[in-house]
PDB file of N, CA, C and O in Angstrom:
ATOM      1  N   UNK A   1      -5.733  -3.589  -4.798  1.00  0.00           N
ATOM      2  CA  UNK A   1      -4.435  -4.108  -5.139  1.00  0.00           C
ATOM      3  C   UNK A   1      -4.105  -5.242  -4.188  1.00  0.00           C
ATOM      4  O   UNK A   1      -4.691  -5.464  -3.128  1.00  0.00           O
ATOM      5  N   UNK A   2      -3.157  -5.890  -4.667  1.00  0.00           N
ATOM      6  CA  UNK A   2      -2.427  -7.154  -3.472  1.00  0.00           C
ATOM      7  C   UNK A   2      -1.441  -6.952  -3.590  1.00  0.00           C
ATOM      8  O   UNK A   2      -0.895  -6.297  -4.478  1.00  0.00           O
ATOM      9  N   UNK A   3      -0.766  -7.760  -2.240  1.00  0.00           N
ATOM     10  CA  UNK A   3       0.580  -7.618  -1.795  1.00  0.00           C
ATOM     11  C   UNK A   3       1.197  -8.809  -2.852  1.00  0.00           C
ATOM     12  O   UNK A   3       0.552  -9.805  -3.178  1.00  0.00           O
ATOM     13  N   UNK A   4       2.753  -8.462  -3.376  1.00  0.00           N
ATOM     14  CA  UNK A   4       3.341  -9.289  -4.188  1.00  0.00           C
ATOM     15  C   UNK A   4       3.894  -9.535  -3.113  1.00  0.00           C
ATOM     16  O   UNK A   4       4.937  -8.882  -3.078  1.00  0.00           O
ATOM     17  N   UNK A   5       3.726 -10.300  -1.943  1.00  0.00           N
ATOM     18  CA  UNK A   5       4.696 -11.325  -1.429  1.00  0.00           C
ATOM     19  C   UNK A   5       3.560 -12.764  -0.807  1.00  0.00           C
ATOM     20  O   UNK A   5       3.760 -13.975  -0.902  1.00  0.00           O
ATOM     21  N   UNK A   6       2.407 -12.036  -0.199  1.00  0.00           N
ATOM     22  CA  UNK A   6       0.744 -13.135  -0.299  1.00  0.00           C
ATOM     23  C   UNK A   6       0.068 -12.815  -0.521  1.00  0.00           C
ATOM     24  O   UNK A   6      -0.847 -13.270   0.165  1.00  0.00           O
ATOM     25  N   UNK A   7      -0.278 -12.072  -1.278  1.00  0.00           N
ATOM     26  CA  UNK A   7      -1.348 -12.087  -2.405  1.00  0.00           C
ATOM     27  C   UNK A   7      -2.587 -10.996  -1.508  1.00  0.00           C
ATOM     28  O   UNK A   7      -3.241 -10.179  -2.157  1.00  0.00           O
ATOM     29  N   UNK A   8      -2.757 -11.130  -0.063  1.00  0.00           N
ATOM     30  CA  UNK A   8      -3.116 -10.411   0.632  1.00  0.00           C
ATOM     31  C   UNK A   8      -4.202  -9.001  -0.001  1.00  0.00           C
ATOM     32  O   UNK A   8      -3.582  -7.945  -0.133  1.00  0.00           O
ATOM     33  N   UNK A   9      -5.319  -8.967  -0.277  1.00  0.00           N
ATOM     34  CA  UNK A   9      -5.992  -7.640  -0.728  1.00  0.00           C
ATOM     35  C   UNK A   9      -6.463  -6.276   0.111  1.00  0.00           C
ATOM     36  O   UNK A   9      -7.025  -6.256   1.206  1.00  0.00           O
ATOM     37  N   UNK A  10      -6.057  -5.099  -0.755  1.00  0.00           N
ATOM     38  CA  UNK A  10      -5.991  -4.023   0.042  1.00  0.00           C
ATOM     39  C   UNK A  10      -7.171  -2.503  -1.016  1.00  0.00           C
ATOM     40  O   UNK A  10      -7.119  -2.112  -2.182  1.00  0.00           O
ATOM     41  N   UNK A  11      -7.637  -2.295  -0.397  1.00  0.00           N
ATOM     42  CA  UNK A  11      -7.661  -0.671  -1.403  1.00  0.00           C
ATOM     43  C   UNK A  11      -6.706   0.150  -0.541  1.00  0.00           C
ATOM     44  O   UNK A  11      -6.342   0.094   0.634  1.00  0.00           O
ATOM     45  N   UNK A  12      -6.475   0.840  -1.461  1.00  0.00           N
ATOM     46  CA  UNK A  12      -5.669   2.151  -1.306  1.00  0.00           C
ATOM     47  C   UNK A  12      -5.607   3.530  -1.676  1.00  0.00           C
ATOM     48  O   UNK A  12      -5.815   3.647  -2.884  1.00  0.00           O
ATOM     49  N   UNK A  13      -5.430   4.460  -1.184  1.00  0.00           N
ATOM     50  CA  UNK A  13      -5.928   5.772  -1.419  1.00  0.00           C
ATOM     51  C   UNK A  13      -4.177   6.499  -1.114  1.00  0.00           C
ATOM     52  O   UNK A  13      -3.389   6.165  -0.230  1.00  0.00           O
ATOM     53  N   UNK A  14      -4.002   7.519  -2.156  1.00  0.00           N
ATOM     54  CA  UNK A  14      -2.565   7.839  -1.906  1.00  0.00           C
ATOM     55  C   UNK A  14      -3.237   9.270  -2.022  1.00  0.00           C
ATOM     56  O   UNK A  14      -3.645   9.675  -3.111  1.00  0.00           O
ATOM     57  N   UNK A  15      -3.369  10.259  -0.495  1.00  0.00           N
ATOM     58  CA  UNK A  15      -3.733  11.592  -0.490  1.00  0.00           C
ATOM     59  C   UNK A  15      -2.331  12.256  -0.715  1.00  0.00           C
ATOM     60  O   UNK A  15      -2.354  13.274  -1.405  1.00  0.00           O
ATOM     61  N   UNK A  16      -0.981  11.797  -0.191  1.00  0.00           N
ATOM     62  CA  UNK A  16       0.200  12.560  -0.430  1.00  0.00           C
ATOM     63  C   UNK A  16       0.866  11.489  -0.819  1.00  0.00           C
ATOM     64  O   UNK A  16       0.269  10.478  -1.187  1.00  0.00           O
ATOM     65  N   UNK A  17       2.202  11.577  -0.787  1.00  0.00           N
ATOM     66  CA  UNK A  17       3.272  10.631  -1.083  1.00  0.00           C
ATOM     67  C   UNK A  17       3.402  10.205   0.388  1.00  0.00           C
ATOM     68  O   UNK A  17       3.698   9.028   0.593  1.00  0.00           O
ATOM     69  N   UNK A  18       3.215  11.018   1.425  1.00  0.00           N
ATOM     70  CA  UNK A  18       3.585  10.812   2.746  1.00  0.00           C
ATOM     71  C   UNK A  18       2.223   9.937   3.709  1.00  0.00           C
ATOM     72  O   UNK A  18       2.280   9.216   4.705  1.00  0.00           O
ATOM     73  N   UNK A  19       1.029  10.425   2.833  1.00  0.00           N
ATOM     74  CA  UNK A  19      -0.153   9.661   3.322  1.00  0.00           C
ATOM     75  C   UNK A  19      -0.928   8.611   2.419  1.00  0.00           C
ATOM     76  O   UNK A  19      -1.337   8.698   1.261  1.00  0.00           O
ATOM     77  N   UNK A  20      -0.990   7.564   3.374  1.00  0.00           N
ATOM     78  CA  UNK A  20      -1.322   6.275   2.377  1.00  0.00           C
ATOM     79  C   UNK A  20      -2.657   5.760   3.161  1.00  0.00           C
ATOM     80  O   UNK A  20      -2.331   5.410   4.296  1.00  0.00           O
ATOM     81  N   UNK A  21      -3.799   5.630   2.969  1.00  0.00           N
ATOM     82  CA  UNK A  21      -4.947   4.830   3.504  1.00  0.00           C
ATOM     83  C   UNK A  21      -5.086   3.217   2.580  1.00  0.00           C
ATOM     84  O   UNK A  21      -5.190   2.878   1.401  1.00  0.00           O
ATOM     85  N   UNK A  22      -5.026   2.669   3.678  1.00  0.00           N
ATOM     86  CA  UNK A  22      -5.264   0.974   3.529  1.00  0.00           C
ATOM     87  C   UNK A  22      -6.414   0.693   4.373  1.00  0.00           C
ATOM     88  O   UNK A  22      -6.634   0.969   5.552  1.00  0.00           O
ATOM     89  N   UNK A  23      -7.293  -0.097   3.239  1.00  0.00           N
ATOM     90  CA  UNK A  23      -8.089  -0.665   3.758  1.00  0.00           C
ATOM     91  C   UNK A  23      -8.791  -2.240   3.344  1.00  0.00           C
ATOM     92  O   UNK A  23      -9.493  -2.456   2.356  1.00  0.00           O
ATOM     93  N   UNK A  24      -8.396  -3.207   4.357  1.00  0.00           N
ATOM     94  CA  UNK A  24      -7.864  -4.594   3.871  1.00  0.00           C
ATOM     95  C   UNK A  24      -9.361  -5.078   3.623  1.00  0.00           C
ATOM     96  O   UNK A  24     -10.295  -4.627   4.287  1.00  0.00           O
ATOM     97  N   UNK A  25      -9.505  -5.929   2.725  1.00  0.00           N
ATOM     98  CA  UNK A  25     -10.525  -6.396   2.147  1.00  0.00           C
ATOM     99  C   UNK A  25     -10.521  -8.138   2.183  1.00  0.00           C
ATOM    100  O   UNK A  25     -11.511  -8.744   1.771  1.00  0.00           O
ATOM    101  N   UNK A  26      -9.327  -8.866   2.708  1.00  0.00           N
ATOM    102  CA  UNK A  26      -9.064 -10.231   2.906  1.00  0.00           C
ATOM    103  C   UNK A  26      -8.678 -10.019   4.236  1.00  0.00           C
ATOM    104  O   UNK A  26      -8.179  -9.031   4.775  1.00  0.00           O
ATOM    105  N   UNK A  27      -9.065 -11.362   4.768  1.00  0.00           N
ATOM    106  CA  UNK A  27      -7.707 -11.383   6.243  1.00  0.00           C
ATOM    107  C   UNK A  27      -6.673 -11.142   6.253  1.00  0.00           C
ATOM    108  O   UNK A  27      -6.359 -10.825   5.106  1.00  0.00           O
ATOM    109  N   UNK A  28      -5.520 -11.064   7.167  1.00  0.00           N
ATOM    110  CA  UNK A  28      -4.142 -10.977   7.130  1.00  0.00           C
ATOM    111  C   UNK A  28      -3.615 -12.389   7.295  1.00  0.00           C
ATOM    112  O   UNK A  28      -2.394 -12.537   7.352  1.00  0.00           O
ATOM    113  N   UNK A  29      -4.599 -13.680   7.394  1.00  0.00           N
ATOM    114  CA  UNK A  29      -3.797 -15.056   8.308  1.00  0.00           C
ATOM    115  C   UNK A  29      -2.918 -15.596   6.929  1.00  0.00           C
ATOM    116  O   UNK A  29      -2.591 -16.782   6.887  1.00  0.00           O
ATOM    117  N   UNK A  30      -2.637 -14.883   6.065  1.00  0.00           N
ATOM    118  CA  UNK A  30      -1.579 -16.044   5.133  1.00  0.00           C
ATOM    119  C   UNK A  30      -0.545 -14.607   5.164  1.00  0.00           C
ATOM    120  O   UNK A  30       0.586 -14.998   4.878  1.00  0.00           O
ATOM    121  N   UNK A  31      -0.542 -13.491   5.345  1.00  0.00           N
ATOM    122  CA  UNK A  31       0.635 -12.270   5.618  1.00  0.00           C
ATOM    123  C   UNK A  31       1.513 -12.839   6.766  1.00  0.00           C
ATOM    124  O   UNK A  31       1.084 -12.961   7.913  1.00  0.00           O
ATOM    125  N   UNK A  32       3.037 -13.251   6.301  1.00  0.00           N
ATOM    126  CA  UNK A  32       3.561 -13.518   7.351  1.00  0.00           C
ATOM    127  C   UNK A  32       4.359 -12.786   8.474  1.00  0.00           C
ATOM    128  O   UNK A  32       4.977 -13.221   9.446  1.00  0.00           O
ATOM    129  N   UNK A  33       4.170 -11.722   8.081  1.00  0.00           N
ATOM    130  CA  UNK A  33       4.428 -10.437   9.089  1.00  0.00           C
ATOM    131  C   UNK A  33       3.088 -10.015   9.791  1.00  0.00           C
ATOM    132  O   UNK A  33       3.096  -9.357  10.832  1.00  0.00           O
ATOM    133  N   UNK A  34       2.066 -10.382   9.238  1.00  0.00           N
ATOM    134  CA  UNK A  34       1.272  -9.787  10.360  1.00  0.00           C
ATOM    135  C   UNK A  34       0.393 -10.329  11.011  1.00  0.00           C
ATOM    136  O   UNK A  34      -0.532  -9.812  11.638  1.00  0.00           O
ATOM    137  N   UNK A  35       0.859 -12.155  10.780  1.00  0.00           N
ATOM    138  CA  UNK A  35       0.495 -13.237  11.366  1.00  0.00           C
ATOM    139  C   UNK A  35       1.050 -13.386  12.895  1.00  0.00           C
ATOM    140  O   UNK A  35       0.453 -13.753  13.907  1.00  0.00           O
ATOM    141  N   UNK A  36       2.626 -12.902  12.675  1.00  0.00           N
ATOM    142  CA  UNK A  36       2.875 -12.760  14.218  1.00  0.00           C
ATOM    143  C   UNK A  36       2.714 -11.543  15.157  1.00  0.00           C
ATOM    144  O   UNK A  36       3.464 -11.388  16.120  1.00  0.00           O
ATOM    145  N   UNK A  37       1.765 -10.724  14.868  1.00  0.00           N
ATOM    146  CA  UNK A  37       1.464  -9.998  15.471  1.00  0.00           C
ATOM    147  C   UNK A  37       0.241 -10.440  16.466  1.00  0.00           C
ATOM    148  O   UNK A  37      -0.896 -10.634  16.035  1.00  0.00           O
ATOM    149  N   UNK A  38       0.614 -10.583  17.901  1.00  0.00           N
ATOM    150  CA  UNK A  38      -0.882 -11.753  18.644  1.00  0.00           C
ATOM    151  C   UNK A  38      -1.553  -9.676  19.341  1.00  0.00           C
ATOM    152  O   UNK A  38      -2.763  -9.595  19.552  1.00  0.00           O
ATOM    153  N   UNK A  39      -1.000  -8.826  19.498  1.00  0.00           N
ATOM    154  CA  UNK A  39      -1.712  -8.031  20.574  1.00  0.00           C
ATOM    155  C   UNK A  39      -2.498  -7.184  19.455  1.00  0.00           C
ATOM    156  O   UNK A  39      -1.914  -6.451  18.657  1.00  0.00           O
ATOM    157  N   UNK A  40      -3.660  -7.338  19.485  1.00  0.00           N
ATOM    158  CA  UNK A  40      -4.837  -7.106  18.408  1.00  0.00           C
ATOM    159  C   UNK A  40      -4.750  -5.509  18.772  1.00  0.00           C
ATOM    160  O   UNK A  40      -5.253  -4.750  17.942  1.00  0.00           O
ATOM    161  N   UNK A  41      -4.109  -4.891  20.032  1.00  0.00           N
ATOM    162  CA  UNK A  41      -4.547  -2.965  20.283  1.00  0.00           C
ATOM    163  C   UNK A  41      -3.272  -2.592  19.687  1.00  0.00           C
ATOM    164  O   UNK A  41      -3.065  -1.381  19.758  1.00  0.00           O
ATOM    165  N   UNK A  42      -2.321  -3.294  19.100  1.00  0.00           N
ATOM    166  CA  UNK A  42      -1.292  -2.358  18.293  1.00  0.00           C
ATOM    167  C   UNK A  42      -1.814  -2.513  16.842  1.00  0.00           C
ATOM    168  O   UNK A  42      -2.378  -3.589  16.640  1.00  0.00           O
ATOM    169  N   UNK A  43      -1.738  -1.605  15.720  1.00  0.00           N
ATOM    170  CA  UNK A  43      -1.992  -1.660  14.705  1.00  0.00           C
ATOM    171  C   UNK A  43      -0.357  -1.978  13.663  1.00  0.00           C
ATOM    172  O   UNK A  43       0.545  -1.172  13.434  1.00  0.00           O
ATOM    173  N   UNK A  44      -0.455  -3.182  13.296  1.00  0.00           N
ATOM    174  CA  UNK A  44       0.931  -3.428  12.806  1.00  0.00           C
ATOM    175  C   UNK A  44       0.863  -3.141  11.531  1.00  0.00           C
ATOM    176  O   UNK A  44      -0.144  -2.830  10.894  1.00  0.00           O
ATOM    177  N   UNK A  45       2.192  -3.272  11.080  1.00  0.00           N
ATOM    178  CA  UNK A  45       2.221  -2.658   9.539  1.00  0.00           C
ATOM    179  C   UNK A  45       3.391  -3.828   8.623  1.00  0.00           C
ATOM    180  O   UNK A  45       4.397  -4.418   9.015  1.00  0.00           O
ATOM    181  N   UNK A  46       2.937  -3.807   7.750  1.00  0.00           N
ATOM    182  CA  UNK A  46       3.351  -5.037   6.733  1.00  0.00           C
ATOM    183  C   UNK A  46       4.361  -4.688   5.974  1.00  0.00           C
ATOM    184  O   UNK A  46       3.891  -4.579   4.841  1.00  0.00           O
ATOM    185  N   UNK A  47       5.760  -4.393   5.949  1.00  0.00           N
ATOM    186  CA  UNK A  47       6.844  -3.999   5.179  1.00  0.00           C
ATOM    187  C   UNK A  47       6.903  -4.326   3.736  1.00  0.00           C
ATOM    188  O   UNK A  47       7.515  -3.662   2.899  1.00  0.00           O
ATOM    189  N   UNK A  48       6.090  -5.603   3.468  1.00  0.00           N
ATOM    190  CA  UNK A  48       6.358  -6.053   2.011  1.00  0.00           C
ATOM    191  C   UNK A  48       4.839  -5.258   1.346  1.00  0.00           C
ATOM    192  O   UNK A  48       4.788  -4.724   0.238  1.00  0.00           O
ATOM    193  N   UNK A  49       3.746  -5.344   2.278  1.00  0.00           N
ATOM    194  CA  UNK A  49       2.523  -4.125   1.426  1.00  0.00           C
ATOM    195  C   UNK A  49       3.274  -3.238   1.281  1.00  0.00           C
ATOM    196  O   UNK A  49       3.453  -2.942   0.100  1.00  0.00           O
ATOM    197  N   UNK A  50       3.831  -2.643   2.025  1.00  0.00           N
ATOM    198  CA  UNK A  50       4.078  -0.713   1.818  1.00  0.00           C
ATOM    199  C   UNK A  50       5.338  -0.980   0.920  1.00  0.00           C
ATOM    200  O   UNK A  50       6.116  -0.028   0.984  1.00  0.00           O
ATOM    201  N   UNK A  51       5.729  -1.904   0.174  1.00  0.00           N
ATOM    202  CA  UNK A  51       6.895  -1.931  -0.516  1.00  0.00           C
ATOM    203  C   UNK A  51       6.212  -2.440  -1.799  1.00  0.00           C
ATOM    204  O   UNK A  51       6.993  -2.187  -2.716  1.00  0.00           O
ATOM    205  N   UNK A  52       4.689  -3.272  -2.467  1.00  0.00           N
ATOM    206  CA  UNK A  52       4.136  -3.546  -3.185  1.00  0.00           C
ATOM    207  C   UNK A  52       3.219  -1.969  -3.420  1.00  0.00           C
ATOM    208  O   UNK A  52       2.997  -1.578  -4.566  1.00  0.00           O
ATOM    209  N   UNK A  53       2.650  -1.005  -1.951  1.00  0.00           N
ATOM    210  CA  UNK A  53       2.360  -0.032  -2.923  1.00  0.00           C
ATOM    211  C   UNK A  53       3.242   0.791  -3.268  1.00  0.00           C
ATOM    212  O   UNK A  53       3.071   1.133  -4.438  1.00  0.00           O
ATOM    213  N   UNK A  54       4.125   1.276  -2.781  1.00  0.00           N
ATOM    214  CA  UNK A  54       5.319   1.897  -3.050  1.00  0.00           C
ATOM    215  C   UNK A  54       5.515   1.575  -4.654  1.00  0.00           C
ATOM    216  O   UNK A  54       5.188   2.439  -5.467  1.00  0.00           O
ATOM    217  N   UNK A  55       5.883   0.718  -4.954  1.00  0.00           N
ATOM    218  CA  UNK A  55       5.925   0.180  -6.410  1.00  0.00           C
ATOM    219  C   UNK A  55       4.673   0.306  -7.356  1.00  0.00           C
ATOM    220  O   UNK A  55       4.799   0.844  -8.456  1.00  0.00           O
ATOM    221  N   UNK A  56       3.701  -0.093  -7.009  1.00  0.00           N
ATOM    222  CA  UNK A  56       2.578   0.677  -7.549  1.00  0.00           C
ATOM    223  C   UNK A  56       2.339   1.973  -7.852  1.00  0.00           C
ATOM    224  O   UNK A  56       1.756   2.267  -8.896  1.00  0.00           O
ATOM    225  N   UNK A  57       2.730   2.832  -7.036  1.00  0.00           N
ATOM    226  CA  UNK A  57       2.917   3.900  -7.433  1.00  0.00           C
ATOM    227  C   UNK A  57       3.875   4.875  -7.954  1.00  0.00           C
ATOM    228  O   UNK A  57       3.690   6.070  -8.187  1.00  0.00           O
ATOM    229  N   UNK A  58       5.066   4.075  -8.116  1.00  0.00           N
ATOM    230  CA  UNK A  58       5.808   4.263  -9.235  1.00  0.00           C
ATOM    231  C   UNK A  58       5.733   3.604 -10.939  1.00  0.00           C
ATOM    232  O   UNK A  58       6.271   3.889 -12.009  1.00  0.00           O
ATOM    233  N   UNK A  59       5.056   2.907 -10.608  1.00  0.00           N
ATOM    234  CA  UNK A  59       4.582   2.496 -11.726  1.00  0.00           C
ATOM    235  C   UNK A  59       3.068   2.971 -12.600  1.00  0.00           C
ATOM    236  O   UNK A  59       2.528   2.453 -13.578  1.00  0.00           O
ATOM    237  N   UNK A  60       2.680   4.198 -11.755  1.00  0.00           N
ATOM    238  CA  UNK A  60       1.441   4.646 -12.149  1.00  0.00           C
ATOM    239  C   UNK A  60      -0.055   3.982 -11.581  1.00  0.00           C
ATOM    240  O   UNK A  60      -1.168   4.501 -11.663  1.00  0.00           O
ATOM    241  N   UNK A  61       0.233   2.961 -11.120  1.00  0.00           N
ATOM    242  CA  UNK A  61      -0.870   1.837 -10.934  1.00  0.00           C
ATOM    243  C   UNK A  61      -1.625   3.089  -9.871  1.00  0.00           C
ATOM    244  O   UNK A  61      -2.737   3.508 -10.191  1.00  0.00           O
ATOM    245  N   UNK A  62      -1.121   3.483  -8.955  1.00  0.00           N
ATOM    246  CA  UNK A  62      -1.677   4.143  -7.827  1.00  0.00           C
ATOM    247  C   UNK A  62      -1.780   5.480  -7.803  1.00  0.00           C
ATOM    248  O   UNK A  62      -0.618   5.874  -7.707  1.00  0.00           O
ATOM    249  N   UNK A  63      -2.737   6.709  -7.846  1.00  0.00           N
ATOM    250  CA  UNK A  63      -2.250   8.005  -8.514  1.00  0.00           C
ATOM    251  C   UNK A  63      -2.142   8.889  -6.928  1.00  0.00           C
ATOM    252  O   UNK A  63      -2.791   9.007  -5.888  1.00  0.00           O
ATOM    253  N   UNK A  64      -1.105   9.291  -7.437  1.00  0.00           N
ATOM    254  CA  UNK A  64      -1.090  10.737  -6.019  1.00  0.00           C
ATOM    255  C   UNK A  64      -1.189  11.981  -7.099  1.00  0.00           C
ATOM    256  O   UNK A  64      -0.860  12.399  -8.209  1.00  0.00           O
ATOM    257  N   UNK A  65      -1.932  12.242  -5.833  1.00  0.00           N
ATOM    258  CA  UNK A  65      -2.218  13.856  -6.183  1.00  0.00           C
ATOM    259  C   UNK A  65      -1.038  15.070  -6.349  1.00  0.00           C
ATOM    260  O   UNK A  65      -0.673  15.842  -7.235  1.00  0.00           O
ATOM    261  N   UNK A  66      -0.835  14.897  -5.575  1.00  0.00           N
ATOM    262  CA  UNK A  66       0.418  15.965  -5.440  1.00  0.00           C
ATOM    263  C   UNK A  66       1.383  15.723  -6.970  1.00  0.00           C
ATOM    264  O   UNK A  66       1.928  16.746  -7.383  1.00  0.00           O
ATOM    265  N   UNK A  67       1.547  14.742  -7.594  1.00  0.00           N
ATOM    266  CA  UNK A  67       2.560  13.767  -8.265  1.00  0.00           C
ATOM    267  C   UNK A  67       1.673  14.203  -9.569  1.00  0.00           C
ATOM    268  O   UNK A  67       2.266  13.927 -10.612  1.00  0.00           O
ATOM    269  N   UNK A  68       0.622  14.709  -9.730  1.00  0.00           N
ATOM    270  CA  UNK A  68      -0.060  14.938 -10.620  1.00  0.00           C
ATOM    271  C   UNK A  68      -0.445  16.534 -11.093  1.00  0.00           C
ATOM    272  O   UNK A  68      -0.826  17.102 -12.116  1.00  0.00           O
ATOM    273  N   UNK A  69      -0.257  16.725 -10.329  1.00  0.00           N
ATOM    274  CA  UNK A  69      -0.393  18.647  -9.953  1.00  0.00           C
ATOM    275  C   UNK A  69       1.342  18.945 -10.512  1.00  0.00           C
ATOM    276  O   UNK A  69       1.573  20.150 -10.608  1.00  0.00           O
ATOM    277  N   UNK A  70       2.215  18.281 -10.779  1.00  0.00           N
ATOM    278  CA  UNK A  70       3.466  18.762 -11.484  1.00  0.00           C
ATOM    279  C   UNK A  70       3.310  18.391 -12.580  1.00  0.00           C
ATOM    280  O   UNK A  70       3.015  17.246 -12.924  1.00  0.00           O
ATOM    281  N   UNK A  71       3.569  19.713 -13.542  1.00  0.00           N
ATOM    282  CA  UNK A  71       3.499  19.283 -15.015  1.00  0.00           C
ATOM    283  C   UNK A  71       4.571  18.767 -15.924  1.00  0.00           C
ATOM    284  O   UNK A  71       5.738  19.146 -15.823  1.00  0.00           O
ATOM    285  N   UNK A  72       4.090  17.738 -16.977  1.00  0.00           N
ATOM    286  CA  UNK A  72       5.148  17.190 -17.849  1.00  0.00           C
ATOM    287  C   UNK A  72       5.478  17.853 -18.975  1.00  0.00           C
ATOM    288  O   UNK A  72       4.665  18.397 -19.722  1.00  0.00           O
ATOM    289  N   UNK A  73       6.925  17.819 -19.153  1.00  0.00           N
ATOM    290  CA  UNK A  73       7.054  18.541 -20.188  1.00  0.00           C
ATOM    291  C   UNK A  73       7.517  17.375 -21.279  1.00  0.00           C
ATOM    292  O   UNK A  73       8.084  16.285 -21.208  1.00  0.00           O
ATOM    293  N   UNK A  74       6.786  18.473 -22.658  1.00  0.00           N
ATOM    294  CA  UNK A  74       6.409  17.502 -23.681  1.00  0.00           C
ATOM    295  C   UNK A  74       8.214  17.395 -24.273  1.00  0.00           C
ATOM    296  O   UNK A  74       9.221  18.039 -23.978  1.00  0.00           O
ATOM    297  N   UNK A  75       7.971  16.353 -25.134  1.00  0.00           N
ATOM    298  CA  UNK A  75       9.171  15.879 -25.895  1.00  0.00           C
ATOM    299  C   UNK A  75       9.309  16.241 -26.977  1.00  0.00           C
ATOM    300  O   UNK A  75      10.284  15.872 -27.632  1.00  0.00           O
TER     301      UNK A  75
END
């Protein structure tokens, strides 16, 4: 998936709603949040990704498990 604010590419793995694995597949140098991050031993985090998967996975794009293990009831 990419970030809808630079385009930025990520996989993603949604084990809970609470646990999210990212793993970036482009650089971060056009992310402008995590362009100003200069101290390479903190691991920073991108407010507009976690708000592009967030949305992804309300939109189905992204499946959690847990979110799937509740059943729908038919219409």
């Amino acid at each position: 998936m990419s970030c809808s604010s630079c385009g930025s590419c990520v996989l993603v793995k949604k084990n809970s709603l609470a646990h999210t694995l990212v793993q970036w597949t482009t650089d971060t140098e056009q992310c402008v949040e995590l362009s100003r991050h200069t101290d390479r031993g903190l691991i920073p985090t991108c407010t507009r990704l976690r708000d592009s998967i967030e949305n992804a996975v309300r939109l189905g794009a992204i499946p959690v498990p847990e979110l799937e293990a509740i059943p729908v009831p038919e219409l």
